[in-house]
Each structure stands twice: as C-alpha cells, then as structure tokens.
C-alpha positions in Angstrom: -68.3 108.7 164.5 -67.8 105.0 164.5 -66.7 103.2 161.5 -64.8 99.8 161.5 -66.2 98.7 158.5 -67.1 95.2 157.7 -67.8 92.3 159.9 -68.7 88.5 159.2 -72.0 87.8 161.4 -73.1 84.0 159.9 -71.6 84.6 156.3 -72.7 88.2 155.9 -71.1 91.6 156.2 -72.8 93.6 158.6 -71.2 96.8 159.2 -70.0 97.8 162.4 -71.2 101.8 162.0 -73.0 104.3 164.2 -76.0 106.7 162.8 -73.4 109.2 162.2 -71.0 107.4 159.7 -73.7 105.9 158.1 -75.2 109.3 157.5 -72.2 110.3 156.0 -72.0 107.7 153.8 -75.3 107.9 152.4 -74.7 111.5 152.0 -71.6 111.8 149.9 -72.7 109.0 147.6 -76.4 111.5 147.2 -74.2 114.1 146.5 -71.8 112.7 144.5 -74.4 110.5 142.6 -73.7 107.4 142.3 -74.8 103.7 143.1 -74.8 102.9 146.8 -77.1 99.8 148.0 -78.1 100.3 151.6 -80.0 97.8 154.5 -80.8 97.8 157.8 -81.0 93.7 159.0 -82.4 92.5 162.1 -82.1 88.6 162.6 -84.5 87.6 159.5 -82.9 89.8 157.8 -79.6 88.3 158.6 -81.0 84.6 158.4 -82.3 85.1 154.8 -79.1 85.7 153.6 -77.8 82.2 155.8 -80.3 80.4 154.1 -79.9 81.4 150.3 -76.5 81.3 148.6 -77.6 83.4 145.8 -79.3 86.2 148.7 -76.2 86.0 150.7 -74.2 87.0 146.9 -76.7 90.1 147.0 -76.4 91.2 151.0 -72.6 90.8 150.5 -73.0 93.4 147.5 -74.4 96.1 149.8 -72.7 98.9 150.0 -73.8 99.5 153.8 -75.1 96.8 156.0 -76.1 98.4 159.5 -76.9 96.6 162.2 -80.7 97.3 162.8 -81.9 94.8 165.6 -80.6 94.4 169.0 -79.1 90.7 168.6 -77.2 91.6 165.1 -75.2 94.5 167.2 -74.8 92.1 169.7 -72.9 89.9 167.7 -71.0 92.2 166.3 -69.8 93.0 170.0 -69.1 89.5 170.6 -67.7 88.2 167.4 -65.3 91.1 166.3 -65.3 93.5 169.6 -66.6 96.2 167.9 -68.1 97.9 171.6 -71.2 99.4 169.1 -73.0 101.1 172.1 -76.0 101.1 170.0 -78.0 99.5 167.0 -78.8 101.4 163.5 -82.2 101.1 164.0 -83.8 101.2 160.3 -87.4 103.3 160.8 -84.4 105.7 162.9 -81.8 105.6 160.5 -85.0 106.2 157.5 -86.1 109.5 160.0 -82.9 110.9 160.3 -81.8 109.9 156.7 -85.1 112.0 155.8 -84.0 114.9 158.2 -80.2 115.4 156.5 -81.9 115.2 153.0 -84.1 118.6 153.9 -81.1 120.2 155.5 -78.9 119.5 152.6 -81.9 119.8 149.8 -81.8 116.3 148.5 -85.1 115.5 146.7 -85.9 112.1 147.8 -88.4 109.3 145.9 -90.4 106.6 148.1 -91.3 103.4 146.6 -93.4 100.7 147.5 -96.3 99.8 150.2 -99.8 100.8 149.8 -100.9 104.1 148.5 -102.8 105.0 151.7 -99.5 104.1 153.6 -97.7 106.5 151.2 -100.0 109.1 151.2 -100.2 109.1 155.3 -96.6 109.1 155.6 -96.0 112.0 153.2 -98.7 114.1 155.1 -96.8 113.7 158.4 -93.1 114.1 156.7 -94.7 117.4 155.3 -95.6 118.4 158.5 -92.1 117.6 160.4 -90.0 118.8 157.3 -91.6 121.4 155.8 -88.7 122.2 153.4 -88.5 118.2 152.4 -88.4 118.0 148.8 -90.3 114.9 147.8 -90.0 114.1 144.1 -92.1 111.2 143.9 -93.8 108.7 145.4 -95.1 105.0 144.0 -96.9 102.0 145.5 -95.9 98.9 145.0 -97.7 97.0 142.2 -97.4 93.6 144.2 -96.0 91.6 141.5 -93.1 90.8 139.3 -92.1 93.7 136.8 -91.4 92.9 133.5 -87.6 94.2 132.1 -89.4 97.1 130.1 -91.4 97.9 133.7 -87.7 98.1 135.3 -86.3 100.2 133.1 -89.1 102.8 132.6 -89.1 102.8 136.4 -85.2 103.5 136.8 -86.0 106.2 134.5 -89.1 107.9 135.8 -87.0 107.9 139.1 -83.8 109.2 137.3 -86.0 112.1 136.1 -87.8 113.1 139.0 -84.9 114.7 140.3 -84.5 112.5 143.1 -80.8 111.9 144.7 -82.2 109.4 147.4 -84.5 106.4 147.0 -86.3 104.5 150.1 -87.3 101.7 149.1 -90.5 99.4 151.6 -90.6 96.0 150.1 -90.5 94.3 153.4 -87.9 91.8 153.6 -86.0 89.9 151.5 -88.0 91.7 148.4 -86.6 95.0 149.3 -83.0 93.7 149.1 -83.9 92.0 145.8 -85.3 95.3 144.4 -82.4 97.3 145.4 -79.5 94.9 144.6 -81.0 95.4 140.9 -82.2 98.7 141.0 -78.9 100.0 141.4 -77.7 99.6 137.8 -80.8 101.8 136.7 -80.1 104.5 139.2 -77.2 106.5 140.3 -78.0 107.4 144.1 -78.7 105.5 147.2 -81.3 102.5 147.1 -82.1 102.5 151.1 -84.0 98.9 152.1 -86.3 100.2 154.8 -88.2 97.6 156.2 -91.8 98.8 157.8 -90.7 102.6 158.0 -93.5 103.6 155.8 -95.8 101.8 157.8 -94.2 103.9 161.4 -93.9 107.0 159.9 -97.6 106.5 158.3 -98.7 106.2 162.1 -100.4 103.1 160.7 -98.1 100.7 162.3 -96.9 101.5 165.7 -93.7 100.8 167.2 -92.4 98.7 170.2 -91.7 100.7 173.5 -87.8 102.1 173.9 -87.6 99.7 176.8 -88.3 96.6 174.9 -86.0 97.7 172.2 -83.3 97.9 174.0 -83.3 94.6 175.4 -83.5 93.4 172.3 -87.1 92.3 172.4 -88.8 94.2 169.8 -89.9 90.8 168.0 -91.8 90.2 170.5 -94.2 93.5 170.5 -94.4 92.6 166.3 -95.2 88.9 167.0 -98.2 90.7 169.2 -99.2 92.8 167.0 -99.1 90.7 163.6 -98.9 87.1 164.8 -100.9 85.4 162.2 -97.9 86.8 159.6 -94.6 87.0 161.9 -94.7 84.0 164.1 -92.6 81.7 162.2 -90.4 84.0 161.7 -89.5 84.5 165.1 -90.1 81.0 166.4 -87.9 79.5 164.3 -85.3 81.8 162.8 -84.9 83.4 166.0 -83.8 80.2 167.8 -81.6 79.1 164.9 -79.6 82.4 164.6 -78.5 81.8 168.5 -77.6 78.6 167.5 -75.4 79.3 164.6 -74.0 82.7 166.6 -72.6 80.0 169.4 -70.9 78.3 166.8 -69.1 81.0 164.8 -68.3 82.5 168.4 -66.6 78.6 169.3 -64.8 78.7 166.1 -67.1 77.3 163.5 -66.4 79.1 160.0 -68.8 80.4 157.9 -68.2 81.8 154.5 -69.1 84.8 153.0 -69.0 83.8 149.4 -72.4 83.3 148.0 -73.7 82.5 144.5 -74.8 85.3 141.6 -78.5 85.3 141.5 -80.6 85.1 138.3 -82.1 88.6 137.6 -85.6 89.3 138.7 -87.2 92.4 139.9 -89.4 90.2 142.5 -91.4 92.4 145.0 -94.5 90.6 145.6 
C-alpha cells in the first residue's frame, strides 16, 4: 500500500496514493461515518482548480485527491519523486470502490446523470455484485437546487441507509456538489467523473494501451469532439506549460479563496 500523502501539482493537493490506500481510506471513513470528500482529477480536473481561486479553496478541502489521468501521476513522479507505478484511475477506483462496499455490506446511493444511464448501470452492477446493496439512486435535475432542495436531499440520502455516495456531475460540478454536500451527510461523497456513463455500457472506454501512455484524451476527443475539444486543446497544452515551470522552480500556491455557497450541478 502506498501512501505519501499530499503533493503540490500547480497549486493543488493531489495525493500521491495507490488503489489500495485509497480503498482503505474510503472504507474506514464508511464505517466509521463521517464526512470524507473524495476526487479522482485528470488534467481538467487539475486545471479547473488553476484557474479559479475559490475552486482551488474547494479541491484543497478534499479529503482524498487521487491521481486519475496519466499526466497528473506523472507529475507527481517528477515534482515530488513519489515512483507511483500507476494512476488511480476514477471509473477503476468507482469499480473496485463498488466491489469492497458488497464485501463489507455498505449500502451505497448513486446520484446524478440521466435516469436511463442509472437504470443501465444498476442492471449491470446487479449482475456483477449480486449481494450490492443499493439504497437509492437519483438523476440529476440539471439545475441549481434551491437550500430547502439541499437539505431534503442530504436527508433522503441520510435515511436511505446509505454509508457511501457516488456522485456523476461531470467536472467541476461534481466537486461543487460534493464540497457542499458534505455538511449534509456523514459518509464519503466520491466525484466520479463519467463512471456511470462506463459502467452503463453507454459510454465506452479508451483501449489499456492508450491509457497507459497517457493518451486517453485523445480516444474522448474522438468520441465526443463537438463537447471535449477545447478542453484538450487548450488546457492540455497549458498544464505542460505550467508543470515545466513548477518543475524549474516557479512557485505556485495552494491557498485559494472560500467560495460562495451554491449547490450548482447544471
């Protein structure tokens, strides 16, 4: 198990972890019920935090950061030395998360996507863990909630019985949502990204090959270009950019500035 804890990648704390420790981290806080904000950033994930002082304040309030694409575990090798031998892939770290909630009979609550996408995913989850206990599941309304909308959500979560809460807002409105859903609920908020959409079978994923090299953008930009291409033509760019700096010496500073609450989730 590999856990060195924090590192500064561009002003955000990324943790330098492995599946296992962050496993085990997600599972004592389940069990021991209490508030524990989890994400999985790739580069836009990283570079959304660079760009907003008040989103870096909520990143930097995670309780576990892992390093989900290719170039964030990168720096992390080249920044701090941290010889990660492999990323925390979030649709992985979502599968197996899933996987040690059966074995250890953790009721779990999925929110957000479409209800097809929910209902597909549930259907194959049922299949693969049988003895998964799924204590609800919720689509996204694709809008702002309203503070009484919030707080009879925490609740209907709270009293489902659920000790784990995935959350697939797509990012940054995933982070939002979990950076203030934590006050309403006491168990892990886990940012997941498209998982929903993988384990729906209605999204599919890039080949192990191109993952590894760190070139799973480009399989998404194929297969969603109309919605991912500036993302990746000019974040990508800039985060190699700002990496070279920090890596010559350039400081950059975690500090960011407290956000005005909003449940935002689009």
């Amino acid at each position: 198990m590999i856990d060195q804890g924090k590192k500064n990648v561009l002003g955000i704390y990324v943790d330098a972890v492995d599946y296992e420790a962050a496993l085990s981290r997600i599972s004592d806080a389940a069990h021991q019920q209490r508030e524990y904000c989890v994400s999985a950033l790739a580069v836009h994930g990283v570079m959304t935090g660079v760009q907003s002082a008040q989103h870096k304040h909520r990143l930097n309030a995670f309780h576990l950061v892992v390093p989900d694409g290719q170039p964030v575990r990168w720096a992390l090798n080249l920044l701090h030395r941290t010889r990660l031998r492999s990323r925390v892939y979030g649709p992985e770290l979502t599968q197996r998360t899933i996987a040690m909630a059966e074995r250890e009979s953790l009721p779990v609550y999925f929110y957000g996507s479409t209800p097809e996408i929910l209902a597909g995913m549930v259907s194959r989850l049922r299949q693969t863990y049988p003895q998964l206990e799924v204590a609800g599941v919720e689509p996204s309304k694709f809008r702002s909630l309203s503070s009484a909308e919030c707080t009879e959500l925490g609740e209907r979560i709270t009293e489902s019985g659920a000790k784990i809460l995935f959350v697939g807002l797509g990012c940054p409105r995933q982070e939002v949502f979990a950076y203030e859903m934590q006050n309403l609920v006491s168990m892990p908020v886990i940012a997941v990204g498209a998982a929903f959409a993988f384990l729906s079978g209605q999204l599919a994923q890039a080949p192990p090959r191109l993952q590894r090299l760190g070139l799973e953008w480009l399989f998404r930009l194929r297969e969603e270009p109309k919605r991912l291409w500036r993302r990746y033509v000019y974040l990508n760019p800039y985060y190699m950019v700002l990496l070279a700096g920090q890596w010559m010496g350039f400081s950059f500073k975690t500090q960011g500035v407290p956000p005005v609450t909003s449940l935002r989730h689009g």
